[in-house]
DSSP file (Angstrom, degrees, kcal/mol; ACC not computed):
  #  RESIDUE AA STRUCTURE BP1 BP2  ACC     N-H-->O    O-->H-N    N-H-->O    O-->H-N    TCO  KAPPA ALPHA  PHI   PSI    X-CA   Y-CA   Z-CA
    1    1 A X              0   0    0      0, 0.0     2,-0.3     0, 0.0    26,-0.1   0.000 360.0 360.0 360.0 149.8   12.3   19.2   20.0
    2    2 A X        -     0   0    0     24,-0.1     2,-0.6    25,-0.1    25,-0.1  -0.608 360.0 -84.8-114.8 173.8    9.3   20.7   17.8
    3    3 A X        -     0   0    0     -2,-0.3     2,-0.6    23,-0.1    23,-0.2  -0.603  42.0-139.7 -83.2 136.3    7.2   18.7   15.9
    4    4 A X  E     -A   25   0A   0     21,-1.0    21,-5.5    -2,-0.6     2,-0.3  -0.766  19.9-120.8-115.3 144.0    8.1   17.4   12.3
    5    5 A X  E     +A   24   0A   0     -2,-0.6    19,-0.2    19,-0.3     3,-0.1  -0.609  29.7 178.5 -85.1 138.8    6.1   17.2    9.6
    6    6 A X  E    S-     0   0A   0     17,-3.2     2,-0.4     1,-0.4    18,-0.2   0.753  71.7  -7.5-100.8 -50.1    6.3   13.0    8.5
    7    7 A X  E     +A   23   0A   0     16,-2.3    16,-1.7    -3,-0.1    -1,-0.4  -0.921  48.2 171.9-148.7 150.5    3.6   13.6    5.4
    8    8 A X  E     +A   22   0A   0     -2,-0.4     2,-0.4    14,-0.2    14,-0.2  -0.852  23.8 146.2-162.9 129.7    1.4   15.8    3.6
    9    9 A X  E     -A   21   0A   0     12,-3.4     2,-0.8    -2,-0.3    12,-0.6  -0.787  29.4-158.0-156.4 122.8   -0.2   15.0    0.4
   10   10 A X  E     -A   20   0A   0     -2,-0.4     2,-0.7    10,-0.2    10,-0.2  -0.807  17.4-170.5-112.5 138.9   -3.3   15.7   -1.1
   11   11 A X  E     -A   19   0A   0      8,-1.6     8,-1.7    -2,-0.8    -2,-0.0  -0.900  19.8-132.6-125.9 127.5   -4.4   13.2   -4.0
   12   12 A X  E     -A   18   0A   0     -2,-0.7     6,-0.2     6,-0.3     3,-0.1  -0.361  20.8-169.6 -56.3 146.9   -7.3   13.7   -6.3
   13   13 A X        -     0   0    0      4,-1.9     2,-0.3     1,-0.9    -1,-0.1   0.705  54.3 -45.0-130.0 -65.3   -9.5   10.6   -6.5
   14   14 A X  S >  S-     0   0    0      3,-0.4     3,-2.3     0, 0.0    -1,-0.9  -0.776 103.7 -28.1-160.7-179.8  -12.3   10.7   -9.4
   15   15 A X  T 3  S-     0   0    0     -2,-0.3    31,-0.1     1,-0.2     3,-0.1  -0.245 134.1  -0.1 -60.7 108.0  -14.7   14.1   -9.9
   16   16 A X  T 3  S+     0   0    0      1,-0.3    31,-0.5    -2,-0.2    30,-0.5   0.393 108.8 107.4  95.3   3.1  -15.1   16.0   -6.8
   17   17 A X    <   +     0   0    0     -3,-2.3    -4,-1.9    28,-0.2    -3,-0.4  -0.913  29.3 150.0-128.0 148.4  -13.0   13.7   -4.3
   18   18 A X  E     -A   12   0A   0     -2,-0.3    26,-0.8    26,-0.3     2,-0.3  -0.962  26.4-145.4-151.2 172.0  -10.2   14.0   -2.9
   19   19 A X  E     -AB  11  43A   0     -8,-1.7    -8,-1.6    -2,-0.3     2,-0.3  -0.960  11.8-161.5-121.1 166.5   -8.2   13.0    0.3
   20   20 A X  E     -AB  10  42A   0     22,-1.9    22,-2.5    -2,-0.3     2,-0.4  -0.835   4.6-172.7-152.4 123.5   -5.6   14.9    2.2
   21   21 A X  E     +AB   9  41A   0    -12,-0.6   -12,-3.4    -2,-0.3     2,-0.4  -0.863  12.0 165.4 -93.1 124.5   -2.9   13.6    4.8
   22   22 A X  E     -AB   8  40A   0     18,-3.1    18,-3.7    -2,-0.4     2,-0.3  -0.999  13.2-179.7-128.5 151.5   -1.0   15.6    6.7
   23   23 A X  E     -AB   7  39A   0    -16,-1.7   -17,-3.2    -2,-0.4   -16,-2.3  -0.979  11.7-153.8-148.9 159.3    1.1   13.8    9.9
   24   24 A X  E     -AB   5  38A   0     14,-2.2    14,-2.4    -2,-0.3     2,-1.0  -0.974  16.1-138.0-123.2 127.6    3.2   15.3   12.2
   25   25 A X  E     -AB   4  37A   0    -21,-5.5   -21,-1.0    -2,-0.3     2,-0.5  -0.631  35.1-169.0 -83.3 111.2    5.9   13.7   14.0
   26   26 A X        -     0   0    0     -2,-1.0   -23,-0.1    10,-0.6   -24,-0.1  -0.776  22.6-131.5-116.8 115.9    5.4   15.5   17.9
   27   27 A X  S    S+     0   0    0     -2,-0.5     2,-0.3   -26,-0.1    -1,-0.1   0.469  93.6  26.6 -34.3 -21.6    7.9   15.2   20.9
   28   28 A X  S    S-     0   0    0      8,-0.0     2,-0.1   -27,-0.0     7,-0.1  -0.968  97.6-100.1-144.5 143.5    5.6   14.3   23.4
   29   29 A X        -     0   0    0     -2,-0.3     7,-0.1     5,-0.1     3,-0.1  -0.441  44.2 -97.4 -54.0 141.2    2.0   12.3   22.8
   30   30 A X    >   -     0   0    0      7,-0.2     3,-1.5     5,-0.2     5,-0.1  -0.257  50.8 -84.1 -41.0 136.7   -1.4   14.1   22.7
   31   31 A X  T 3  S+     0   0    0      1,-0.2    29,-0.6    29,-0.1    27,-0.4  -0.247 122.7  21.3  -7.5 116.5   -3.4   14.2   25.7
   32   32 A X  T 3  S+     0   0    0      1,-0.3    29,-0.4    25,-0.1     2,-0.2   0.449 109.9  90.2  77.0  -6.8   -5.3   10.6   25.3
   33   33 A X    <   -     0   0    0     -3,-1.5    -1,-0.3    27,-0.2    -4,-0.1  -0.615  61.8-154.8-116.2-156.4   -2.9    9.1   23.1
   34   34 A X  S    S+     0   0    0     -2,-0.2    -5,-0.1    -3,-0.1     2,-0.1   0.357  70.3  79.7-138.6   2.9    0.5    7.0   23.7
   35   35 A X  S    S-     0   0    0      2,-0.2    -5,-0.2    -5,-0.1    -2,-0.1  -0.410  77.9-117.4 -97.2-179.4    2.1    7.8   20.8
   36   36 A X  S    S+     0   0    0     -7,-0.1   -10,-0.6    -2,-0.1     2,-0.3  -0.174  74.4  79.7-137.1  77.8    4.1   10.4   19.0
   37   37 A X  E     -B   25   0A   0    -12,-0.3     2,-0.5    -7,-0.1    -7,-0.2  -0.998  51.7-156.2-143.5 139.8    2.4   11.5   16.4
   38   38 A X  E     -B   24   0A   0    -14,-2.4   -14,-2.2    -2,-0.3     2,-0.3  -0.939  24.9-178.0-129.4 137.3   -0.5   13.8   15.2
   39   39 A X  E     -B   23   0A   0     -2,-0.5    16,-1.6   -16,-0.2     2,-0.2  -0.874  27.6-165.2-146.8 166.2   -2.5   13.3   12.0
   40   40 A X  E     +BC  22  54A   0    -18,-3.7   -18,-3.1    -2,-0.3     2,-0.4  -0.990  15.6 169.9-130.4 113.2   -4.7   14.4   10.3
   41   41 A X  E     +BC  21  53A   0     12,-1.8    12,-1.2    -2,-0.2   -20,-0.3  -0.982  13.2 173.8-129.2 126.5   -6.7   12.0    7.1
   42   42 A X  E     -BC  20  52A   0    -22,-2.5   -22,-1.9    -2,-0.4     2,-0.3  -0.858  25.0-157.6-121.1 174.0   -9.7   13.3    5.5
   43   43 A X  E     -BC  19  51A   0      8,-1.0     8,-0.9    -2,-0.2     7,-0.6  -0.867  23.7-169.8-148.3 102.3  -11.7   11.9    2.5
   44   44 A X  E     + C   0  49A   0    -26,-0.8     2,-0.5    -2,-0.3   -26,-0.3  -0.071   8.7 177.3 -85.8-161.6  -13.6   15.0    1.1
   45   45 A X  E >  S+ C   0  48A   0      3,-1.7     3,-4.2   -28,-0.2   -28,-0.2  -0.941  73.7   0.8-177.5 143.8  -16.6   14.8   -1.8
   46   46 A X  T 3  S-     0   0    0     -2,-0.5   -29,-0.1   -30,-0.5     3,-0.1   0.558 126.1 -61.9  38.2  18.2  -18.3   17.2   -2.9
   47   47 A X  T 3  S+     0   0    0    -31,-0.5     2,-0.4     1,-0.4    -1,-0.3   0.357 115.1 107.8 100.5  14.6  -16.6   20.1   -0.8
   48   48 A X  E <  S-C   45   0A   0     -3,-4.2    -3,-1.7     1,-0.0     2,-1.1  -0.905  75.8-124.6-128.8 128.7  -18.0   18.1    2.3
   49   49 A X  E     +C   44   0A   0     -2,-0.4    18,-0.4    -5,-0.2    -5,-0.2  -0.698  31.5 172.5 -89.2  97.5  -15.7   15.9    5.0
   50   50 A X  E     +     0   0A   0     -2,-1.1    16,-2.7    -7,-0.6     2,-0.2   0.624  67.6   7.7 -87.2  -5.2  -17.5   12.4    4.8
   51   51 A X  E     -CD  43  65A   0     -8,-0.9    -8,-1.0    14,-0.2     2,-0.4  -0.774  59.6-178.6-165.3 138.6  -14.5   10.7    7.1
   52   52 A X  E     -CD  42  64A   0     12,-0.6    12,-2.1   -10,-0.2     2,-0.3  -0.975   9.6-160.9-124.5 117.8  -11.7   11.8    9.0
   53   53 A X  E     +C   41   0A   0    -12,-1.2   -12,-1.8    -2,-0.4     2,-0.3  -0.800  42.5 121.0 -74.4 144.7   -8.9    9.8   11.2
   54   54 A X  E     -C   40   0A   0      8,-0.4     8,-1.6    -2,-0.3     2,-0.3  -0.941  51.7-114.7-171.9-176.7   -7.3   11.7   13.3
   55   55 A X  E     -F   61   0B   0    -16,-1.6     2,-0.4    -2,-0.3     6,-0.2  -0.925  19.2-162.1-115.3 156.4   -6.4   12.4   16.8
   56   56 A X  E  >  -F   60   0B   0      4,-0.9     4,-1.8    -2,-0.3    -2,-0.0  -0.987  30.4-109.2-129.5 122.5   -7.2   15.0   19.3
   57   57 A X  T  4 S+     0   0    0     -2,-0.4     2,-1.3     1,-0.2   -25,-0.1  -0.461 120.7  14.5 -63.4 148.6   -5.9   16.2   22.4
   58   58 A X  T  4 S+     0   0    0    -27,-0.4    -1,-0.2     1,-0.1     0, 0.0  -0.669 128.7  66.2  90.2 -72.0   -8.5   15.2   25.2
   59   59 A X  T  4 S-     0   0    0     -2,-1.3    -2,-0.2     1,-0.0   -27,-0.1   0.640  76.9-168.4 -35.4 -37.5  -10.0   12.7   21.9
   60   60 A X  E  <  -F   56   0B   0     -4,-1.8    -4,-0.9   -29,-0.6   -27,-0.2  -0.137  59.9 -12.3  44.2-162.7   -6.9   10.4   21.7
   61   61 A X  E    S+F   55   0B   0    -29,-0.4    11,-0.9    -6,-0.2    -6,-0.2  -0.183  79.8 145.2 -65.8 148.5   -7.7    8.4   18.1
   62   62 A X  B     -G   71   0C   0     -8,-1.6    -8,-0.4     9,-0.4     9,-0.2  -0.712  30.6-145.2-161.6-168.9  -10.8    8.5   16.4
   63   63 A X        -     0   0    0      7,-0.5     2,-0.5   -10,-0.2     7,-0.3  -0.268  10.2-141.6 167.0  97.3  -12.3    8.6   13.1
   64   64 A X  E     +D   52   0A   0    -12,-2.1   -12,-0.6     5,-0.2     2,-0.4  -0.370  18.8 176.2 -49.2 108.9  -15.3   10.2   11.7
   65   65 A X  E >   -DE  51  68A   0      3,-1.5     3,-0.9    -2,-0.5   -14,-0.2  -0.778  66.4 -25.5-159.3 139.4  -17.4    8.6    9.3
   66   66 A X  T 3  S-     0   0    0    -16,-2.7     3,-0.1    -2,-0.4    -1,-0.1   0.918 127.0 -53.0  35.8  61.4  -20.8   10.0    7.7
   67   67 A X  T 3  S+     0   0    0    -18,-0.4     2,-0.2     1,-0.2    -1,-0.2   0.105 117.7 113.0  58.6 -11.1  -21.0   12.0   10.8
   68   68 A X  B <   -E   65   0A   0     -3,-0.9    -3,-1.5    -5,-0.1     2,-0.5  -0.442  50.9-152.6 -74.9 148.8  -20.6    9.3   13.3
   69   69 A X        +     0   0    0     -5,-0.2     2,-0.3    -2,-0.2    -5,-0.2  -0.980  20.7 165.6-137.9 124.3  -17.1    9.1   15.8
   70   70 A X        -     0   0    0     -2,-0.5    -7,-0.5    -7,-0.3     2,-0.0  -0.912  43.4 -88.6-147.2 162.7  -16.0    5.9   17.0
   71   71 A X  B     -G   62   0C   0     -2,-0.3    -9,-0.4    -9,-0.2     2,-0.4  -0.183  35.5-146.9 -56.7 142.6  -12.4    5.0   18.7
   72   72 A X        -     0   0    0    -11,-0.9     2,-0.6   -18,-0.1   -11,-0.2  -0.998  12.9-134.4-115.0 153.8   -9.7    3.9   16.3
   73   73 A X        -     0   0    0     -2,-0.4     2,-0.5     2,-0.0   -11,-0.1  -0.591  30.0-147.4-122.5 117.9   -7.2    1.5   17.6
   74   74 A X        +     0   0    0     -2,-0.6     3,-0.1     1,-0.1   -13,-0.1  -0.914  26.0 169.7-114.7 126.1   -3.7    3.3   16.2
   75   75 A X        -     0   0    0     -2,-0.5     2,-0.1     1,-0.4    -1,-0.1   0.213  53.4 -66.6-132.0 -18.0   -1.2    0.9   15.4
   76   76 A X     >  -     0   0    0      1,-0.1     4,-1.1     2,-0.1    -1,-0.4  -0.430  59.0 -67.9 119.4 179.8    1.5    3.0   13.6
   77   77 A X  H >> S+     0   0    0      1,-0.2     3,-4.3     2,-0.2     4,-2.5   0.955 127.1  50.1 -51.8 -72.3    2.0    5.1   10.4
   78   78 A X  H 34 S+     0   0    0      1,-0.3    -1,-0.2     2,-0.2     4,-0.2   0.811 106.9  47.8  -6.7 -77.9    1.9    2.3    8.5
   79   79 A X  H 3> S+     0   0    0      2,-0.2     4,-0.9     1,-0.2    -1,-0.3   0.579 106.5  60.9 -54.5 -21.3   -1.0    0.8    9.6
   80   80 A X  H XX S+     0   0    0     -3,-4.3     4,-2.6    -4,-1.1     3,-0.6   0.835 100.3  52.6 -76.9 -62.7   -3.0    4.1    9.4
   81   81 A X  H 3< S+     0   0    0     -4,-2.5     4,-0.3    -5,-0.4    -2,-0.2   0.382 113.7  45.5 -76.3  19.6   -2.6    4.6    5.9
   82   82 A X  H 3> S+     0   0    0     -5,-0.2     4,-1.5    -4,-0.2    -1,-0.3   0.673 116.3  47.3 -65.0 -47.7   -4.0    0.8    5.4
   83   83 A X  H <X S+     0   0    0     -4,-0.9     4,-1.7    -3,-0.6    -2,-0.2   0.983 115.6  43.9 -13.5 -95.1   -6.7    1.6    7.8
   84   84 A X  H  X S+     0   0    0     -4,-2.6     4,-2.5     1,-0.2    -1,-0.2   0.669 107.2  56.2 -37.4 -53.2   -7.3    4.5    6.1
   85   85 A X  H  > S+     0   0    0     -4,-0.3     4,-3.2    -5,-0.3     5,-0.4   0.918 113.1  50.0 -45.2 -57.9   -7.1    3.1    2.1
   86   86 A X  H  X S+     0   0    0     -4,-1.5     4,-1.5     1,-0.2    -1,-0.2   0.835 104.9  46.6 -74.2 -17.1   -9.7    0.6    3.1
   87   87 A X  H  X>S+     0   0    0     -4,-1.7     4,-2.9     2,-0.2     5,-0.5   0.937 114.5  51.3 -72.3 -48.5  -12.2    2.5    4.7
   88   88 A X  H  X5S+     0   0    0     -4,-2.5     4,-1.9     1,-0.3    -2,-0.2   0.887 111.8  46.0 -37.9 -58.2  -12.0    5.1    1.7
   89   89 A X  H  <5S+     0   0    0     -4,-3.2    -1,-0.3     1,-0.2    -2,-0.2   0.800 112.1  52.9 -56.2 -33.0  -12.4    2.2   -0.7
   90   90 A X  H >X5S+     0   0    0     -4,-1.5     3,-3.3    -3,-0.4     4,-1.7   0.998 111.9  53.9 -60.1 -57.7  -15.6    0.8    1.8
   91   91 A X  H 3<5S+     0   0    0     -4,-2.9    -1,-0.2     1,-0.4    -2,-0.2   0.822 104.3  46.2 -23.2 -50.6  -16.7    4.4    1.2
   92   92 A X  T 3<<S+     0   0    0     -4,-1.9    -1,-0.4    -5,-0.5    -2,-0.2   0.338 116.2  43.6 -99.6   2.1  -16.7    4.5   -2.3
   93   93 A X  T X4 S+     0   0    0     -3,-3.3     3,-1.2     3,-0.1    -2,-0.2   0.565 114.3  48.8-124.2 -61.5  -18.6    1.0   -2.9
   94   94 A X  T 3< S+     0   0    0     -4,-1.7    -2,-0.2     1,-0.2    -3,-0.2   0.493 115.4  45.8 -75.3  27.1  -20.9    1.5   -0.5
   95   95 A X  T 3  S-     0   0    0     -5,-0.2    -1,-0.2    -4,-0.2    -3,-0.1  -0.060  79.1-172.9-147.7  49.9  -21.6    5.2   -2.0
   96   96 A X    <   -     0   0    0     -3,-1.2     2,-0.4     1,-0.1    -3,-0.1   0.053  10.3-145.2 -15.0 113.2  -21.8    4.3   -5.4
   97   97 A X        -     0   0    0     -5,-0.2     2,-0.4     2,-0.0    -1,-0.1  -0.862   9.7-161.6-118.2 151.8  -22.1    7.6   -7.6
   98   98 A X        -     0   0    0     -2,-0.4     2,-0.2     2,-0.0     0, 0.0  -0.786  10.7-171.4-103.8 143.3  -24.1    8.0  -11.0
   99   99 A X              0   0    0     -2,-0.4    -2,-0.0     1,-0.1     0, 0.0  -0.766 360.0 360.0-132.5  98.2  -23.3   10.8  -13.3
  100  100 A X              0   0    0     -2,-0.2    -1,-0.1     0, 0.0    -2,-0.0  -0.026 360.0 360.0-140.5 360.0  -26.4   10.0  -15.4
């Protein structure tokens, strides 16, 4: 079996942001994970990736944010893209932008 693509979307958010999910559904788990999936969520700005979930072979789940990498506890699709929604939105109130 090859891996199948579950999602891919990129959605524009307000001027200069954007996010993009792609997940893959994959026949055997990554190295370090227990599941079978690999994804990919980024939330770019300004041409710049200010958080990413994702997993890695070796990495298992993870998640980037403002340069920092800590574990993420992966729970299913579902649960990612909740996971995910709410960090962005933490993102975005605590990085409050002026255009003045």
């Amino acid at each position: 079996m090859k891996a199948t693509l579950v999602h891919r979307a990129r959605q524009h958010l307000q001027e200069g942001a954007f996010v993009e999910v792609v997940i893959w559904r994959v026949p055997l788990p990554l190295r370090g994970s227990t599941h079978g999936f690999k994804y990919r969520l980024a939330l770019v700005v300004d041409g710049a990736c200010v958080m990413r979930f994702d997993d890695e072979a070796g990495k298992g789940d993870h998640k980037h944010v403002d340069g920092r990498e800590t574990a993420y506890a992966f729970r299913g699709v579902d649960a990612l893209f909740v996971d995910f929604a709410a960090e962005v939105k933490g993102w975005f109130d605590g990085n409050a932008r002026s255009d003045d």
